[in-house]
C-alpha positions as a Markdown table, in Angstrom:
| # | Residue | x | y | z |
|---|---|---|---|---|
| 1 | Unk | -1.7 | -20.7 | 12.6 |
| 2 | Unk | 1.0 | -18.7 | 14.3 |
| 3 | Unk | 1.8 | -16.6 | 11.0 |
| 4 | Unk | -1.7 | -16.0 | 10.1 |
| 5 | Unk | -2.3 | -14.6 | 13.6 |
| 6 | Unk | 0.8 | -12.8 | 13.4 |
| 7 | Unk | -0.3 | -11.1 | 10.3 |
| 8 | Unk | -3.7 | -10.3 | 11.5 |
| 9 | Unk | -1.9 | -8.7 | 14.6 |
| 10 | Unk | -0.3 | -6.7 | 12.3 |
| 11 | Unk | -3.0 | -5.5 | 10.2 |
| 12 | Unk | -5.1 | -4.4 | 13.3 |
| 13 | Unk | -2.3 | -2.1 | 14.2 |
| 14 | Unk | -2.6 | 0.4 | 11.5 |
| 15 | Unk | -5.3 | 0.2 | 9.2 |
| 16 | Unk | -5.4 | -0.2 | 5.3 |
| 17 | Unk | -6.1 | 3.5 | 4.6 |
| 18 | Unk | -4.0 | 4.8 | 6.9 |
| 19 | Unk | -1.1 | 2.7 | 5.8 |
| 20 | Unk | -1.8 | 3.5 | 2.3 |
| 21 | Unk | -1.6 | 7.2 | 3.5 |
| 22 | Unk | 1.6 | 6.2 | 4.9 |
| 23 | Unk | 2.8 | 4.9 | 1.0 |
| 24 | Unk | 1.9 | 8.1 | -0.4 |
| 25 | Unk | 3.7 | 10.0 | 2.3 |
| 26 | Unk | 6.6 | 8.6 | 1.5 |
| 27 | Unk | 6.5 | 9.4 | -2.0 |
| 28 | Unk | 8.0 | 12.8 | -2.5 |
| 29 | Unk | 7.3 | 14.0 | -6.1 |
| 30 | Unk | 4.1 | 12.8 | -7.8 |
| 31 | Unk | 4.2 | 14.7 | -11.2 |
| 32 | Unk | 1.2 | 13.6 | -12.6 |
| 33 | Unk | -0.8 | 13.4 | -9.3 |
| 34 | Unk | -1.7 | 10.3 | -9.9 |
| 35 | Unk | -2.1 | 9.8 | -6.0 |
| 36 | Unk | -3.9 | 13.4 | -5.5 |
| 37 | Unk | -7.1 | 11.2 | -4.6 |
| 38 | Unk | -5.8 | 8.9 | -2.4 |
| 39 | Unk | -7.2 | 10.7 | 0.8 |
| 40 | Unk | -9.7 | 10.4 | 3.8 |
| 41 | Unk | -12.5 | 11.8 | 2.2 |
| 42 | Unk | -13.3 | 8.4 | -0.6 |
| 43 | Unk | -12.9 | 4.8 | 0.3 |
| 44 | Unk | -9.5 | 3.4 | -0.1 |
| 45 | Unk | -11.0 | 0.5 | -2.1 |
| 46 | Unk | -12.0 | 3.3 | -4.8 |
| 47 | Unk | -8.4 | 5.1 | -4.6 |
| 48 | Unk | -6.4 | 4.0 | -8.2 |
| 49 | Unk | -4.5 | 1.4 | -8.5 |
| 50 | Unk | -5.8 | -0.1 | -5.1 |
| 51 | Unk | -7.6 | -3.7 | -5.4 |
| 52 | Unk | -9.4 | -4.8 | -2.9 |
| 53 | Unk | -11.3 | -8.4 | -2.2 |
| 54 | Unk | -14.8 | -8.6 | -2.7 |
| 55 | Unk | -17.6 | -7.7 | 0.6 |
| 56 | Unk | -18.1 | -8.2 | 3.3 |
| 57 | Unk | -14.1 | -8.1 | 4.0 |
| 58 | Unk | -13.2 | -6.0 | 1.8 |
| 59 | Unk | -9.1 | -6.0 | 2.2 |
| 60 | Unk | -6.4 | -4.6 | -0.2 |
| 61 | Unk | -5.1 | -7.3 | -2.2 |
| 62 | Unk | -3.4 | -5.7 | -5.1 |
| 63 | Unk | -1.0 | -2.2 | -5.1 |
| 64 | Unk | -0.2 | -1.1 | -8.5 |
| 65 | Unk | 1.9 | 2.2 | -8.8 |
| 66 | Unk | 3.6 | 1.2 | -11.7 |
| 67 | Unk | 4.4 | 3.6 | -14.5 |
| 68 | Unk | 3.4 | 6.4 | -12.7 |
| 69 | Unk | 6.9 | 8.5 | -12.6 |
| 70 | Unk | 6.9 | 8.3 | -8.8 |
| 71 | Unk | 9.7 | 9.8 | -6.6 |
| 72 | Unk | 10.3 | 8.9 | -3.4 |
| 73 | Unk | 10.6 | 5.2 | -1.0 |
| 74 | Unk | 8.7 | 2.5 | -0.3 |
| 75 | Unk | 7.5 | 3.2 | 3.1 |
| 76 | Unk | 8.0 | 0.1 | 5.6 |
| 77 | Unk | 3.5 | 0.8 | 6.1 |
| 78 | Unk | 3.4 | -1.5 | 3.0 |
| 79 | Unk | 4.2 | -4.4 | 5.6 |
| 80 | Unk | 0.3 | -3.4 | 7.2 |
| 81 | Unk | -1.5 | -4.8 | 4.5 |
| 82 | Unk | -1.8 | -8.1 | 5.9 |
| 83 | Unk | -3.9 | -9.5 | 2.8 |
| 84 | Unk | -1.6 | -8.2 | -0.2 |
| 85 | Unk | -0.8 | -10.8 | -3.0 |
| 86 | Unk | 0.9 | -8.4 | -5.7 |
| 87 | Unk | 2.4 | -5.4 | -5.4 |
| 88 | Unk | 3.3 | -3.6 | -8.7 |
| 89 | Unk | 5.9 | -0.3 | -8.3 |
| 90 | Unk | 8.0 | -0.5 | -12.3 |
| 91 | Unk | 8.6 | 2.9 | -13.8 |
| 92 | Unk | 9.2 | 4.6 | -11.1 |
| 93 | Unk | 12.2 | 6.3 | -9.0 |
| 94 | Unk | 12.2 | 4.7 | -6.3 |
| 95 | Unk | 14.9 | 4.6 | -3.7 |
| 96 | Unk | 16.4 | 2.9 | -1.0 |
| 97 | Unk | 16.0 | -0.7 | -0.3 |
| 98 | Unk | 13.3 | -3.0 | 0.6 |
| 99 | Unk | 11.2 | -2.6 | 3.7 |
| 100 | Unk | 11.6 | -5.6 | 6.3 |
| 101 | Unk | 7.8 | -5.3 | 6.8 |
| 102 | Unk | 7.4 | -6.6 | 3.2 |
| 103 | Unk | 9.1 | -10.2 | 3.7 |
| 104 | Unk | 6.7 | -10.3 | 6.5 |
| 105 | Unk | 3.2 | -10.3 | 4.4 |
């Protein structure tokens, strides 16, 4: 119970667009602009590569970036999806290490 609330605390601090924002802001060169739709005027559960659960609750549960020739980090927002079950980032340059907020989901 205690880590179930703790990760609902968590995802009702920032939420699942913004924090997805967050992902692409950290992501520096985006050659293909693969992410160039990711933005506040569609539905993040639309944006590519995002999968989300099925209504009412509709939560991101899948992040796939992969083969997209990315450049940049992962940003520690990734630790705000509070409902992620895969996360899929191959093919890409991405540095620096893993964010804590990850090992928290």
């Amino acid at each position: 119970f205690l880590q179930l609330y703790f990760i609902h605390a968590r995802s009702l601090l920032l939420p699942e667009d913004k924090a997805l924002l967050g992902i692409k802001s950290a992501i520096t060169h985006d050659p293909h602009n693969c992410l160039s739709s990711w933005n506040s005027t569609t539905h993040h559960c639309t944006w590519p590569g995002v999968i989300c659960s099925s209504a009412p609750n509709r939560h991101v549960i899948s992040l796939n970036i992969s083969f997209l020739d990315l450049t940049g980090t992962l940003s520690p927002d990734i630790g705000f999806l509070g409902n992620l079950q895969s996360l899929y980032i191959v093919g890409n340059t991405l540095s620096g290490g893993i964010p804590k907020s990850l090992s928290q989901l």
